[in-house]
C-alpha positions as CSV (number, residue, x, y, z in Angstrom):
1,X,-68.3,-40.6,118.2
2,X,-71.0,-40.8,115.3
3,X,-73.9,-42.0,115.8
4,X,-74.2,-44.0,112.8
5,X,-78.2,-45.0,113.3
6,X,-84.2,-40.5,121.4
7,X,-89.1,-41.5,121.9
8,X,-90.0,-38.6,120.3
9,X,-93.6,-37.4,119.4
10,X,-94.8,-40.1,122.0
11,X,-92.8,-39.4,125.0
12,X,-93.8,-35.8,125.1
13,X,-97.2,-36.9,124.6
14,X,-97.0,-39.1,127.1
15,X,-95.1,-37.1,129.6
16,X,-97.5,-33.8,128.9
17,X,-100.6,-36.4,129.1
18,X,-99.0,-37.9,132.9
19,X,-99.8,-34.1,134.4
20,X,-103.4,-34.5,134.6
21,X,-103.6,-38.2,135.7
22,X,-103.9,-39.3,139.5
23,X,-101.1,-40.5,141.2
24,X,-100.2,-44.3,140.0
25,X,-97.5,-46.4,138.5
26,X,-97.8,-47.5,134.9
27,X,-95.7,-49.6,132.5
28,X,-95.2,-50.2,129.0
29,X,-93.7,-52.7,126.4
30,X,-93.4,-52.8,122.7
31,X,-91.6,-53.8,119.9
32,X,-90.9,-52.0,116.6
33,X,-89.4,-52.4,113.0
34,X,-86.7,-50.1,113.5
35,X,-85.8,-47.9,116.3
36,X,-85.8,-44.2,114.5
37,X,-84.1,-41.5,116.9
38,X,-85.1,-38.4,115.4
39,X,-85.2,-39.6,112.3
40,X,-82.2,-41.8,112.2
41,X,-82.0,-45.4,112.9
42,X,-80.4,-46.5,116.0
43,X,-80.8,-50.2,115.4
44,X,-80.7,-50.7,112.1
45,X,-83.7,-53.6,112.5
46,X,-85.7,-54.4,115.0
47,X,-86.0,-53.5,118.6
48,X,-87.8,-54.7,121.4
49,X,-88.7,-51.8,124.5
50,X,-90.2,-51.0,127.7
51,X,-90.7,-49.0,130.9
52,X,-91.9,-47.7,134.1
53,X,-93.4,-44.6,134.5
54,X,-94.6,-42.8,138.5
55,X,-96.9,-40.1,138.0
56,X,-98.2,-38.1,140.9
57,X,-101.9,-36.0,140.9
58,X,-99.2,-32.6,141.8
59,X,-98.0,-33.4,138.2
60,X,-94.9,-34.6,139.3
61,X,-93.8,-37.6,137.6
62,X,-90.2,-39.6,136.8
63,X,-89.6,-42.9,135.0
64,X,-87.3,-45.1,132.7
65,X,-87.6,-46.7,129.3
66,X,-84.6,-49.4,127.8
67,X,-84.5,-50.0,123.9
68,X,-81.9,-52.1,122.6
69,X,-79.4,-50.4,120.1
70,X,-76.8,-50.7,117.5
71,X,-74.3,-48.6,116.8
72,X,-71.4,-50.5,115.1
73,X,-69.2,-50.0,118.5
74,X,-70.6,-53.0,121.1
75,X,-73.0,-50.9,122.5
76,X,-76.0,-52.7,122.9
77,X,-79.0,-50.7,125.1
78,X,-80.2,-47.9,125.7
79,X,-81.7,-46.6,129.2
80,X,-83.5,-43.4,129.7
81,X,-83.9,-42.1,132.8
82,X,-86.5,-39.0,133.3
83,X,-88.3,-36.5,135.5
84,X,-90.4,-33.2,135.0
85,X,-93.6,-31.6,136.4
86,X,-96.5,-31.0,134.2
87,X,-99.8,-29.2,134.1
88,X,-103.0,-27.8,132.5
89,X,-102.9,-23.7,132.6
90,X,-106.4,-23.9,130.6
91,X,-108.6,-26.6,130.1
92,X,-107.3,-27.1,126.3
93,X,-103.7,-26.2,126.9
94,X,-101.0,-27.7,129.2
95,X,-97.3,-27.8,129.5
96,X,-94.5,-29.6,130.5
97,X,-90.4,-29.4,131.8
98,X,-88.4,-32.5,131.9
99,X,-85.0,-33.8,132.3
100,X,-84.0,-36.9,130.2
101,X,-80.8,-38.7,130.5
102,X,-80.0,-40.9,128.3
103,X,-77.5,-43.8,128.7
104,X,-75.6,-46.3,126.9
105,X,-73.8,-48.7,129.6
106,X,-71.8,-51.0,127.8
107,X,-70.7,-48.7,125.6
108,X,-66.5,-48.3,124.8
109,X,-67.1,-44.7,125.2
110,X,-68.3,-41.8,127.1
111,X,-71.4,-41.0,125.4
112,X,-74.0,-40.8,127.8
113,X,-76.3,-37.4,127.6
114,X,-78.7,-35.3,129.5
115,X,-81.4,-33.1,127.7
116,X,-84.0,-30.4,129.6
117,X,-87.3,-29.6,127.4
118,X,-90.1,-27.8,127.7
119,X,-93.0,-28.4,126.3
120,X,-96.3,-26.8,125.5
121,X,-99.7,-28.7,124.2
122,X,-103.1,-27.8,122.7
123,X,-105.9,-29.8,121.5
124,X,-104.3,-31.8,119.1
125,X,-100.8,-30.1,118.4
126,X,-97.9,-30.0,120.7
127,X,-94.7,-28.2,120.4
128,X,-91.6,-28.5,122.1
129,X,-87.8,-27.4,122.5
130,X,-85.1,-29.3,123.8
131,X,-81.2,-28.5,124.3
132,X,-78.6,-30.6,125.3
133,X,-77.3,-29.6,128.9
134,X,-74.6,-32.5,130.1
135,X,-72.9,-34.8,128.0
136,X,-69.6,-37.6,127.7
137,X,-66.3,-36.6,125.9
138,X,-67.1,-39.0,123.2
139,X,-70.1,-37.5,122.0
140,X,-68.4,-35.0,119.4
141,X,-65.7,-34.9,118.1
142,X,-62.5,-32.3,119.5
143,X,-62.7,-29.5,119.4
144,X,-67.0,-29.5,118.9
145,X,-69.0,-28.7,122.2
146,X,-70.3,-32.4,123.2
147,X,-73.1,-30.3,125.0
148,X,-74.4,-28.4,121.6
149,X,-77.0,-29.8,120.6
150,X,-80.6,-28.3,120.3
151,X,-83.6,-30.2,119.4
152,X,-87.3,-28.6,118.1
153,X,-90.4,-30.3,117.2
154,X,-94.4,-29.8,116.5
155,X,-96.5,-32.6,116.0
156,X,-100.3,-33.1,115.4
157,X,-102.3,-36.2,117.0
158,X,-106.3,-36.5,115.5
159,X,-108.6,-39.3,116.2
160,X,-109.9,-40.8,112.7
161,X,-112.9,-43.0,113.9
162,X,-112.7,-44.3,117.8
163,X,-109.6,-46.3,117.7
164,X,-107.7,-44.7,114.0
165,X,-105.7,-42.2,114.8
166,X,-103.1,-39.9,112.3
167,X,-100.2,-38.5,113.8
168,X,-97.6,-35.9,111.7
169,X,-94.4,-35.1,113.0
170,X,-91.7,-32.3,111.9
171,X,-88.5,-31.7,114.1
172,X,-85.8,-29.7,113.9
173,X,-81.5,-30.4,115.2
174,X,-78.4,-28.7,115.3
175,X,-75.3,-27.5,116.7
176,X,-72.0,-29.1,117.2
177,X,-73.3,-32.5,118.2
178,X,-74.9,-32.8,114.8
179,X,-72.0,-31.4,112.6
180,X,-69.5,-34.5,114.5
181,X,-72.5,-36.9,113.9
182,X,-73.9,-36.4,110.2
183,X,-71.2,-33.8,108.8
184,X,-74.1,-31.5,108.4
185,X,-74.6,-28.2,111.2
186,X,-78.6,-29.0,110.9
187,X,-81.3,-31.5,109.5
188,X,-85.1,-31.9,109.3
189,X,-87.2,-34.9,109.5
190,X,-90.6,-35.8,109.5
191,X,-93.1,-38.2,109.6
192,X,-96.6,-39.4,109.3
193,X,-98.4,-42.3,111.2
194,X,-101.3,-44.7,111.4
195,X,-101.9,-45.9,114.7
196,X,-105.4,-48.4,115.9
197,X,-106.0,-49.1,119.6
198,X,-107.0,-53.0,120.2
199,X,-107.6,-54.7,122.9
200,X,-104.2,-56.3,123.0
201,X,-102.5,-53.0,122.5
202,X,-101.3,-50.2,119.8
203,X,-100.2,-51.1,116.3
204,X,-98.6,-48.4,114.2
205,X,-97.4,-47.6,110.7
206,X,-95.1,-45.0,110.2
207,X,-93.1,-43.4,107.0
208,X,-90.5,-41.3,108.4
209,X,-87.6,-39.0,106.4
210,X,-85.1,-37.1,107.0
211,X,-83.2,-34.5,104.8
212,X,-79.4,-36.0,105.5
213,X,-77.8,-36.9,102.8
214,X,-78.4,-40.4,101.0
215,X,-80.9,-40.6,103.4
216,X,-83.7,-43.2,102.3
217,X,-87.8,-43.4,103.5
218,X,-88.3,-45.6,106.2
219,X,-91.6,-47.6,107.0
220,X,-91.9,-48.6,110.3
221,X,-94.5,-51.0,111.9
222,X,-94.8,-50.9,115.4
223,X,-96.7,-52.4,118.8
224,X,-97.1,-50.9,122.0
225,X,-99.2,-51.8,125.5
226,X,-99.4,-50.3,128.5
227,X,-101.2,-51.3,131.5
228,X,-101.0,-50.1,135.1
229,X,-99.4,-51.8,137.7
């Protein structure tokens, strides 16, 4: 299968930032121009998302997030399901190991995927590295390894003024997966983004690119809120 359109700066944020919290159950909804996936679209417009997150004071913590999707094949969803344990091993930096799974029920194939990362944070940059561990036939092409795929990424979060924020992100792919996806063994993409905290939630402006081929800018506008429940 090809994915013809994965979070990523802000669910390791997220999941690095859970570590230090008490324990409590928090959940999240939002709604975005385009769904990017490391770079590449995975709706082609619009998306509407949410989830549930568990977080214990021991820094244990699991949850799930759904995004619709559309891939060209009748899939239409995504669900992520995800655990890990985080901490603090100084008061400036803390780090985190996770599993993600992601799913894609109604899909005509076997394309579902699981991914360990681990993850390291420190003031305002994290950095983390993620491979590809189980994965469905489908996912790559014969004879490719549907389970070779690694993923790297730094990003850099810095408060403008008390609710402006800038945000760059660079990441890193390859391996097998990639080649049977894009017809390219590795890609970089990047992105830069405005976000403002209101009091009705986050609203976001991103410009995101990648280096595949024919590959244009994207601008993304995007709304988040989370509350506790």
């Amino acid at each position: 299968m090809k994915k013809t359109t994965t979070y990523t700066a802000l669910l390791i944020s997220t999941l690095l930032a859970s570590a230090s919290a008490s324990a409590e159950v928090t959940g999240n909804i939002g709604a975005t121009s385009d769904y990017l996936w490391r770079g590449v679209s995975q709706t082609g417009g619009a998306a509407v998302q949410g989830g549930i997150d568990y977080s214990h004071e021991s820094g244990f913590y699991v949850g799930s997030w759904a995004s619709n999707v559309d891939f060209g094949d009748g899939t239409s969803y995504e669900l992520d399901i995800y655990a890990g344990f985080g901490g603090n091993i100084t008061e400036d930096l803390s780090y985190d190991i996770n599993y993600l799974y992601y799913a894609y029920p109604d899909s005509p194939g076997s394309v579902d995927f699981g991914e360990v990362t681990v993850g390291l944070a420190w003031k305002w940059f994290d950095a983390s590295y993620s491979y590809t561990v189980n994965g469905g036939d489908d996912i790559a092409e014969s004879p490719l390894d549907s389970k070779d795929m690694m993923y790297a990424q730094v990003n850099f979060s810095y408060p403008l003024t008390e609710k402006l924020s800038l945000g760059l992100h660079y990441g890193y792919s390859e391996g097998d997966v990639i080649q049977s996806w894009y017809g390219t063994e590795d890609y970089s993409e990047y992105n830069a983004t405005l976000s403002s905290d209101t009091d009705i939630g986050t609203v976001s402006f991103m410009v995101s690119k990648t280096d595949l081929d024919d590959d244009d800018a994207k601008l993304v506008l995007g709304y988040s809120y989370g509350f506790t429940l």
